[in-house]
N, C-alpha and C positions, 0 to 999 in steps of 0.2 A: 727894936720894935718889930720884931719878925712875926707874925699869925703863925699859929702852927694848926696847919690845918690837918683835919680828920678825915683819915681813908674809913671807908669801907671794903671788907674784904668784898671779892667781885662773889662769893657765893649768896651773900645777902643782898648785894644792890640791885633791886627791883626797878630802878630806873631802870640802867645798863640793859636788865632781860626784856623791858618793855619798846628798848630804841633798837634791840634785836630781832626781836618777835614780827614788831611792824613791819620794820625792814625786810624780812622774810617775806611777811604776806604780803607787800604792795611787790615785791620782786616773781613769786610766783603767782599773783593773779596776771602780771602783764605777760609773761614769760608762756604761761599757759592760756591766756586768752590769745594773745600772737601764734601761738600752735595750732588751736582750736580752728582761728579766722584762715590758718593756711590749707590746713585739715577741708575745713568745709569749702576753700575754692577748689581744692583739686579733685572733689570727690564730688562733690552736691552741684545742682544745679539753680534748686529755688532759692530765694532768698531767705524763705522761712526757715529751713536746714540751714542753713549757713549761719543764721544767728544762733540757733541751736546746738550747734556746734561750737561756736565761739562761747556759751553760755555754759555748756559740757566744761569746756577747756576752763574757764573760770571758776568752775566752783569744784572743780580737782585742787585747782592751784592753793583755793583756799582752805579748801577741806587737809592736804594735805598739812598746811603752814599752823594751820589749827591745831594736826596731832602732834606736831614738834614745840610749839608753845606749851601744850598743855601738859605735854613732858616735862619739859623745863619749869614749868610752876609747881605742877604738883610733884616732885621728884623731892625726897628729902634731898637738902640742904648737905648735909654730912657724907654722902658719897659720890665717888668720884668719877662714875658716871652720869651723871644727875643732869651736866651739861652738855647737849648735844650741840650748842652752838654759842660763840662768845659774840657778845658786842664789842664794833670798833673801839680800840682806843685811840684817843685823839691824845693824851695827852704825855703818850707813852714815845719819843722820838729818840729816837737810833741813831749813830751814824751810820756811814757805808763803811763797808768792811776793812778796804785800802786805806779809809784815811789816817789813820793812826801811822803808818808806815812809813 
C-alpha cells in the first residue's frame, strides 16, 4: 500500500518560486534597511535623514528582489536560464561525504 506520489519538475513548481521569491525580499529589505539605518548614523545628523535613509535602503532592497522575481516568473519556463535562483529544498538530504567510507 505504498502512495506514489507526484513530483513536479522544480521548472513548473510555483510554489517552490513563490517560498523563494519571499525569502529574497524579506532578506533584502532587512539587509538593506540595516545599511540604510547604519548609512544614516554615520552620515546624517537629524532624525528626519536617518529615517530617510533607512527608507532609501529599503525600497532598493525591494525594488531590487522585485527585478529577480519578476525574472523568474516571466522567464519562459523552457530555458536554462530562466532561473536566477532555486528554492530551498528540504526534502532533498545528503550524506556527508566520509560516511560511506
Amino acid at each position: 500500500m505504498a502512495e506514489k506520489k507526484e513530483t513536479v519538475p522544480p521548472k513548473y513548481d510555483v510554489n517552490a518560486k513563490w517560498d523563494a521569491c519571499l525569502d529574497l525580499t524579506v532578506r533584502r529589505f532587512v539587509y538593506s534597511s540595516l545599511g540604510g539605518a547604519f548609512a544614516g548614523l554615520l552620515f546624517f545628523r537629524s532624525p528626519v535623514t536617518r529615517w530617510a535613509s533607512v527608507a532609501f535602503g529599503a525600497g532598493l532592497g525591494i525594488g531590487s528582489a522585485y527585478t529577480d522575481c519578476s525574472r523568474v516568473f516571466d522567464a519562459p519556463s523552457s530555458s536554462p536560464s530562466s532561473a536566477t535562483f532555486t528554492a530551498p529544498n528540504s526534502t532533498d538530504v545528503s550524506e556527508p561525504q566520509g560516511a560511506n567510507q
